[in-house]
Structure formats: structure tokens, C-alpha cells
Kinemage of the C-alpha trace (Angstrom):
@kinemage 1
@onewidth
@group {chain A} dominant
@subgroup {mainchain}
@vectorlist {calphas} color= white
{ca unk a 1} P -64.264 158.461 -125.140
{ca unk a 2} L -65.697 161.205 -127.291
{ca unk a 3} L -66.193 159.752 -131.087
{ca unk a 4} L -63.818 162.797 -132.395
{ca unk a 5} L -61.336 162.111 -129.840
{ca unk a 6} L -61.345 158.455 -130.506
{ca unk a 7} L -60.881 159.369 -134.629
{ca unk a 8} L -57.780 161.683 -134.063
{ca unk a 9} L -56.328 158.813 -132.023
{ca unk a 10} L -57.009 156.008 -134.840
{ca unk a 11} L -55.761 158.544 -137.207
{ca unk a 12} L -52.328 159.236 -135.247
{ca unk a 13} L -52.020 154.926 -134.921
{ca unk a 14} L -52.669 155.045 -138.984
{ca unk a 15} L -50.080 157.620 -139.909
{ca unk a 16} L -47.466 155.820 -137.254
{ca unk a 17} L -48.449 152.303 -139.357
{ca unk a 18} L -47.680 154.118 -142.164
{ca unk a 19} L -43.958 155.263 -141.321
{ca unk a 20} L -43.023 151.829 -140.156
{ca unk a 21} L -44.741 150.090 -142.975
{ca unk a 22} L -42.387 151.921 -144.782
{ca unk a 23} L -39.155 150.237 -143.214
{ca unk a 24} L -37.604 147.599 -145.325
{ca unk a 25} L -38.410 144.588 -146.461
{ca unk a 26} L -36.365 140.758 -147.514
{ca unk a 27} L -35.823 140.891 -151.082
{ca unk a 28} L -38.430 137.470 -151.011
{ca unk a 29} L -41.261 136.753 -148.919
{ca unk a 30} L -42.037 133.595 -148.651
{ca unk a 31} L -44.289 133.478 -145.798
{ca unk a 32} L -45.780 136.038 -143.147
{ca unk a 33} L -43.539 134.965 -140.625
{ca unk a 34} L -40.764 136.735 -142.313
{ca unk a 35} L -42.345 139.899 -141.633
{ca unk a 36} L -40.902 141.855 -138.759
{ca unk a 37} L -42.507 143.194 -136.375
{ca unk a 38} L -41.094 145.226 -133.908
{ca unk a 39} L -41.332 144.489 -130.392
{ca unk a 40} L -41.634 147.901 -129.193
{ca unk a 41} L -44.427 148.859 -131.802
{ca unk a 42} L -46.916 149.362 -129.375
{ca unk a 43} L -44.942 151.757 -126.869
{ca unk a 44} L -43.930 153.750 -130.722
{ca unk a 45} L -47.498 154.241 -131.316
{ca unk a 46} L -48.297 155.187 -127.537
{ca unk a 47} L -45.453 157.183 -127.153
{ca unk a 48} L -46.375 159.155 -131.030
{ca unk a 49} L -49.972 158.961 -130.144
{ca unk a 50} L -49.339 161.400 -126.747
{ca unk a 51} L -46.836 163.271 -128.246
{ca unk a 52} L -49.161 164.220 -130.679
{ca unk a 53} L -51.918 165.321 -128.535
{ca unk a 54} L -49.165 167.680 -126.199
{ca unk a 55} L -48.312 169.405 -129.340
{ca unk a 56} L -50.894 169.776 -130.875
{ca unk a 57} L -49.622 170.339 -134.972
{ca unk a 58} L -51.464 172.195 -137.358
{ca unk a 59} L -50.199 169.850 -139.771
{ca unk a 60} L -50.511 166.259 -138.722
{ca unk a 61} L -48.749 164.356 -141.564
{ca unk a 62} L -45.887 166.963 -141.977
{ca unk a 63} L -45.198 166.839 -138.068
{ca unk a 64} L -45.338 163.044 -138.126
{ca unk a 65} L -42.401 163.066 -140.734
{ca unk a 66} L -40.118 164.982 -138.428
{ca unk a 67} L -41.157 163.369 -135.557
{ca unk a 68} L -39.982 159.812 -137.074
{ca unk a 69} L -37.116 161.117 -138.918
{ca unk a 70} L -35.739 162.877 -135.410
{ca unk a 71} L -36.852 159.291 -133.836
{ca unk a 72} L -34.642 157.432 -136.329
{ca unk a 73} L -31.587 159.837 -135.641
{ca unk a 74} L -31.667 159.689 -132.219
{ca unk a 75} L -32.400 163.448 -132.308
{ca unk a 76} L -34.531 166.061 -129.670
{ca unk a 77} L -38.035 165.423 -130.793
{ca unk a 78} L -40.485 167.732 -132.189
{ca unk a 79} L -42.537 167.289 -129.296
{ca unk a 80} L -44.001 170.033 -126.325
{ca unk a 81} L -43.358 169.351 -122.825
{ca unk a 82} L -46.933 169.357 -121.843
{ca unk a 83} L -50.115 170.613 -124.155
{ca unk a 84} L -50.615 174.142 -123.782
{ca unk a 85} L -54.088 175.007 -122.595
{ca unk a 86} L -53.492 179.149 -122.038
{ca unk a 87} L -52.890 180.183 -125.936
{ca unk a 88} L -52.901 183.862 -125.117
{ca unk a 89} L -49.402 184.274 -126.202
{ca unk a 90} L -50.097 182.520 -129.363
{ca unk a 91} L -49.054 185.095 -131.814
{ca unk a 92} L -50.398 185.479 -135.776
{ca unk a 93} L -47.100 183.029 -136.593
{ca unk a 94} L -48.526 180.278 -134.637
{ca unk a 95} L -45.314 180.230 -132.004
{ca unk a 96} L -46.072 179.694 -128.589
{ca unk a 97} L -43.632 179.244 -125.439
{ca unk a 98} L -43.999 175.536 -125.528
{ca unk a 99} L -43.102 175.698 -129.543
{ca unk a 100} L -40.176 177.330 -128.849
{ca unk a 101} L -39.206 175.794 -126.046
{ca unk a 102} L -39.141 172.664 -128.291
{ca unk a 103} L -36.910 174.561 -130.909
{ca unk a 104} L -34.626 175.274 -128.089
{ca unk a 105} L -33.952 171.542 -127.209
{ca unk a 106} L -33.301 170.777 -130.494
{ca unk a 107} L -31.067 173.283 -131.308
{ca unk a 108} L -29.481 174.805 -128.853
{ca unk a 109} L -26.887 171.847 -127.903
{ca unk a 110} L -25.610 172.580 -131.799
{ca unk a 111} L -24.014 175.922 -130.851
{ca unk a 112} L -24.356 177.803 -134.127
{ca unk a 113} L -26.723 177.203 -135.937
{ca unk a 114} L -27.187 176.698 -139.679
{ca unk a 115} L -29.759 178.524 -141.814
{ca unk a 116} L -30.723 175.769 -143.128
{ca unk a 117} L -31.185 173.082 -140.307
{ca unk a 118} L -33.654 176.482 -138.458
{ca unk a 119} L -35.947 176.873 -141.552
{ca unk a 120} L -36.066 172.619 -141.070
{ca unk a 121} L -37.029 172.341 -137.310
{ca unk a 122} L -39.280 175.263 -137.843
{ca unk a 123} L -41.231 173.616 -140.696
{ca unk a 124} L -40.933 170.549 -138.669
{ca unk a 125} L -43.234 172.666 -135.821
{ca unk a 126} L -45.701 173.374 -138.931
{ca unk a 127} L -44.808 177.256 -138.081
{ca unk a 128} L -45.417 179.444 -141.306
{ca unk a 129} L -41.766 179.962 -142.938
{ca unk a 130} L -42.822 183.632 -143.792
{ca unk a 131} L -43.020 184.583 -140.265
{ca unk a 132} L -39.266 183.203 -139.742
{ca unk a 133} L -38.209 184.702 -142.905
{ca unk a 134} L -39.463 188.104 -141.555
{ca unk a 135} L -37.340 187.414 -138.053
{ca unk a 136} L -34.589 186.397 -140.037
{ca unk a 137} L -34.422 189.847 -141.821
{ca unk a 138} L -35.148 191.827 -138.600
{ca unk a 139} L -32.202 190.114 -137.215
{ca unk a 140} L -29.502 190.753 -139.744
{ca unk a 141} L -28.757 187.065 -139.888
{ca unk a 142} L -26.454 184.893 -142.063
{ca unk a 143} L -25.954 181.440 -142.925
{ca unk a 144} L -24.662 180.640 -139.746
{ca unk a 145} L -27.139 182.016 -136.625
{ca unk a 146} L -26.480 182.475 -132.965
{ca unk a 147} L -28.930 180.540 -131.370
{ca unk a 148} L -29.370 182.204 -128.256
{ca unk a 149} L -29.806 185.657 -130.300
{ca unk a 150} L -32.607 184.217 -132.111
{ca unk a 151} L -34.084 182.946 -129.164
{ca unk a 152} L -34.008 186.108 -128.098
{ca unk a 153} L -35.811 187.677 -130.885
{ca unk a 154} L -38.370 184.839 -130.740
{ca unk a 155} L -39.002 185.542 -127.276
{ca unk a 156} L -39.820 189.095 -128.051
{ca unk a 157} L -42.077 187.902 -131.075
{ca unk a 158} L -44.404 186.592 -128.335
{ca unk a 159} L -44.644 189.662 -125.937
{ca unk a 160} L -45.185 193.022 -126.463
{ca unk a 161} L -42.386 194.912 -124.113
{ca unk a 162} L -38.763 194.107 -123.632
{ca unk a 163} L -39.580 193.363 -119.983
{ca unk a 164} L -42.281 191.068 -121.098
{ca unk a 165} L -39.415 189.420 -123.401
{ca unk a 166} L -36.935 188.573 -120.671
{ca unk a 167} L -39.902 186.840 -118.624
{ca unk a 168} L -40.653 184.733 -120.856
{ca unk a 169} L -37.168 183.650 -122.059
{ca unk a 170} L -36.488 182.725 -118.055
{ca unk a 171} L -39.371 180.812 -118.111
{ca unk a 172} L -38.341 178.801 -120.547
{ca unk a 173} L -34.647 178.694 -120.118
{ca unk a 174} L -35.060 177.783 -116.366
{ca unk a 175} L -34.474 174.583 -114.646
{ca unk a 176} L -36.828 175.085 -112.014
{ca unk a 177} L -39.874 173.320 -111.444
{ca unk a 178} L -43.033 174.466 -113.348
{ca unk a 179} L -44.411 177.640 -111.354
{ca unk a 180} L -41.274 178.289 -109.384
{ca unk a 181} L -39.032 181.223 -109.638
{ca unk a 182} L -38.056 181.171 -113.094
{ca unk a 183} L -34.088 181.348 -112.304
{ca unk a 184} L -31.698 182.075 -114.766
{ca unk a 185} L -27.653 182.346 -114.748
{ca unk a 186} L -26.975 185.934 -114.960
{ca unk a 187} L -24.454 185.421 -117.748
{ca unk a 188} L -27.820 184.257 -120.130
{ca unk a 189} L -29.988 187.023 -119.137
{ca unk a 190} L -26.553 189.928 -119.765
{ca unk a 191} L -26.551 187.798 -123.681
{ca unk a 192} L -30.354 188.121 -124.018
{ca unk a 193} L -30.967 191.684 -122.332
{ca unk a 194} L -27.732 193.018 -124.795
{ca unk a 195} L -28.728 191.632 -127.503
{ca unk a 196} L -32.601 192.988 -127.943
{ca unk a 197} L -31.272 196.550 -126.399
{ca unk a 198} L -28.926 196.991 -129.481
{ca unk a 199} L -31.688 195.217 -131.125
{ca unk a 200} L -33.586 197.984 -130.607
{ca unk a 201} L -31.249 200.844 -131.523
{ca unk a 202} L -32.551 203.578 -128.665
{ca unk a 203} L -30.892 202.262 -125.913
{ca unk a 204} L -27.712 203.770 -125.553
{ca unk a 205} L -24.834 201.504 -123.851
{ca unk a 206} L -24.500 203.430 -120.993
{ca unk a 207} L -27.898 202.422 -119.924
{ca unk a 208} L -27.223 198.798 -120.559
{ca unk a 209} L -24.513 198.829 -118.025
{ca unk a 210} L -26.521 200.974 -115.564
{ca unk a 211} L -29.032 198.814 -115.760
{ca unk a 212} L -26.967 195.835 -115.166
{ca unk a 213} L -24.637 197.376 -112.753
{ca unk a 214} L -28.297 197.682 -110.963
{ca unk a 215} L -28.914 194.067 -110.847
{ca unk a 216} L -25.529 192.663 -109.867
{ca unk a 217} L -25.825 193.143 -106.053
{ca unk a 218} L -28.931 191.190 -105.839
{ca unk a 219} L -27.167 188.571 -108.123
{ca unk a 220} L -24.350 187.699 -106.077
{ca unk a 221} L -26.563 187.056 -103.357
{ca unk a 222} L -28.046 184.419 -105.749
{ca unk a 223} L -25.143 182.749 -106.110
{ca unk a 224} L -25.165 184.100 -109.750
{ca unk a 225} L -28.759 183.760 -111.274
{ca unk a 226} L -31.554 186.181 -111.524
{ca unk a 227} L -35.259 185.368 -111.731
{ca unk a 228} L -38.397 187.628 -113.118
{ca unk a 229} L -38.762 189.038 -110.172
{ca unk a 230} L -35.550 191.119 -109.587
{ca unk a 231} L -36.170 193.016 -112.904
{ca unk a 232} L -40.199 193.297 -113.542
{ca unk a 233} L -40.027 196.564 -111.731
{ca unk a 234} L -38.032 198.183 -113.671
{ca unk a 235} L -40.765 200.289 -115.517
{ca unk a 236} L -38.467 202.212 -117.701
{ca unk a 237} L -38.384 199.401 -119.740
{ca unk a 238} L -42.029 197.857 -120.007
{ca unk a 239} L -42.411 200.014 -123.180
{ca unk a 240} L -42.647 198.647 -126.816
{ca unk a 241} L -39.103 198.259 -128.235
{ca unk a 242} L -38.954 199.978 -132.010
{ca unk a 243} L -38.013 196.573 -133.523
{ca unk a 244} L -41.215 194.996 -131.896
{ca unk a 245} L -43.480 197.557 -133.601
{ca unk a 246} L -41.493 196.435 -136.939
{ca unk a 247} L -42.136 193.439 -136.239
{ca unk a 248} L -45.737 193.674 -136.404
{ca unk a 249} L -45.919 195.694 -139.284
{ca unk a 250} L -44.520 192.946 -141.249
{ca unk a 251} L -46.436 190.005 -139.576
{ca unk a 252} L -49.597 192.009 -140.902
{ca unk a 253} L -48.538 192.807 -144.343
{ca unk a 254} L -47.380 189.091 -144.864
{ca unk a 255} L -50.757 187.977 -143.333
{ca unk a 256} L -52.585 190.439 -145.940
{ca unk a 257} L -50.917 188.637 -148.717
């Protein structure tokens, strides 16, 4: 093993020693037998020890805190599916599919969701909170945030059409294998498509319902889910939405400061 790699993995076993270290103590020890240690210490510390290397943080020691505190609560953990070795859709913010992929397990099951516990997950992720203060504004949202409509936004954040958008949010959403057809219930893409069209303040409704009046019969022969491929012809909209360009603007001037 590589000296670096084997450094970053003592490292990750340190800051994991660390947390439970931290766990309680008897108010008098006499001896070291009356020391816990947990049985399933080792398969923490494997089990940290990968999830670290999938997700790669940009801050270690701030990740690691989430990661244990979600462990503790039984919560959806901070952690990528698999470690991303493509980062062309990494964006200035840091977000990447497999980042918010991650934010969408852990907050999607919550229905709304609060201000409050988003700016939390997201620091968890070691994302910049300027760049989710930015989305935030571009998205007109409250204390309390639809979580599918910021998903939405997010997905745009990492593509540069509103074609490209929609790809990637049934890539992510979908429950087929890795590299299959990227399916989607219908229902999700009509929320996601509706929401970045008004988003975007050119499209006027009757094109919305055009354009998904076009999609329906292909639908219904797919028992009620689409997939990338019944819409990425559709040139008319593989051009850069107004809220996208927006976006940008403000990604640079926060970057600038």
C-alpha cells in the first residue's frame, strides 16, 4: 500500500478513536477492565474508514462529526454510494451527483424540509454555505423548503441546459441498476420539468402542457415512467435556461470575494 494511502487510512482510524473515546465513562475507574470496549469497534472503523474514501470530504474532521452524529441517530449517512472517479460535473460549489444524491437520502423521506436542518446536511457534505445561500435566493425559498423543488434547482446547478437538468435528476432518482435506463415515474419528472420551466420565467404554460401532452403516449406504454431517452431529443429545450445564467453570475461574484 502506497505510504500516503496508508496515512489517510491511520488518520480516518484516529479521528474514529477519537469520537468513541469521547463516549462516557463510570464516574470511578478502578481498573482497565472497566473500560468498555465495544464489540463492533472494528466493523465502526472499517465501515467509517470506506465510507470515507467513497466520499471523499474536503473537510475530514467536520464530515467525521456528521457522520457519527447521523450514526448515533440512526439517521441516512453522509456517505456516497460509490467514489466518484468522472468529476466533470463537479461545479465551482463542490456538488456533484453523488453529493446530492446523498442529500436526497437524507432528506427527502422528511417531506418538507426545514431551512435549517438543509444548511446542516449541506455543511455536513463540507459544500460551501455561500453557494446554497445563492440557490436559496434564486429559489424564492422560506423556512420551510420543498425538497423535490430544490432538488430540482440543484440538479440544474450541475448542468448547463434544462434538458441536461432532467437527465441528471433521473439518474439519480432512478431505481434502476447503475447504467440502465434511468426510469422515472412520470408524476416526478411533470414536478421537476414544472418547476424549473416557471423557474425560468420564458416558458409560457401552454408549452409546458404541449410538451407534456407530447410525452404521455409513450408513457402509458411504460406503465407510467419515462427515462432520458424519451425526452433528450427534444432540442427546443437544450438551451441555457435564464435562471442558469443567474446562477453563474453569482457563483462567480461569490467566488471573487
Amino acid at each position: 500500500m502506497h505510504r500516503s494511502a496508508r496515512f489517510h487510512i491511520c488518520k480516518l482510524e484516529f479521528i474514529a478513536m477519537c469520537y468513541i473515546a469521547a463516549m462516557p465513562l463510570p464516574d470511578t475507574v478502578f481498573c482497565a477492565q472497566q473500560i468498555h470496549i465495544p464489540a463492533k469497534l472494528p466493523d465502526i472503523l472499517k465501515n467509517f474508514t470506506k465510507a470515507a474514501i467513497r466520499t471523499q470530504p474536503e473537510d475530514l474532521l467536520l464530515w467525521s462529526a456528521a457522520y457519527f452524529h447521523a450514526l448515533s441517530k440512526g439517521e441516512s449517512l453522509p456517505v456516497k454510494d460509490r467514489f466518484e472517479m468522472n468529476a466533470t460535473h463537479k461545479t465551482d460549489s463542490g456538488l456533484t451527483p453523488g453529493l446530492l444524491k446523498t442529500l436526497h437520502k437524507q432528506l427527502s423521506p422528511s417531506g418538507p424540509v426545514s431551512k435549517e436542518e438543509l444548511q446542516k446536511k449541506w455543511k455536513g457534505l463540507c459544500l460551501p454555505m455561500d453557494q446554497l445561500e445563492t440557490m436559496l435566493s434564486l429559489g424564492s425559498f422560506g423556512s420551510d423548503i420543498d425538497w423535490m423543488d430544490f432538488f430540482a434547482l440543484a440538479c440544474s446547478a450541475l448542468a448547463a441546459t434544462l434538458i441536461s437538468s432532467l437527465k441528471i435528476a433521473c439518474e439519480i432518482l432512478t431505481e434502476d441498476e447503475e447504467g440502465g435506463a434511468a426510469r422515472i415515474p412520470f408524476n416526478t419528472f411533470v414536478k421537476l420539468y414544472t418547476y424549473l420551466s416557471h423557474l425560468d420565467g420564458d416558458v409560457p404554460q401552454y408549452h409546458i402542457d404541449n410538451y407534456l401532452s407530447g410525452l404521455r403516449a409513450q408513457v402509458e406504454l411504460q406503465r407510467g415512467m419515462i427515462k432520458p431517452l424519451d425526452f433528450i431529443h427534444w432540442e427546443d429545450m437544450d438551451s441555457t435556461p435564464s435562471y442558469l445564467s443567474k446562477c453563474a453570475r453569482e457563483t462567480s461574484r461569490t467566488d471573487s470575494e
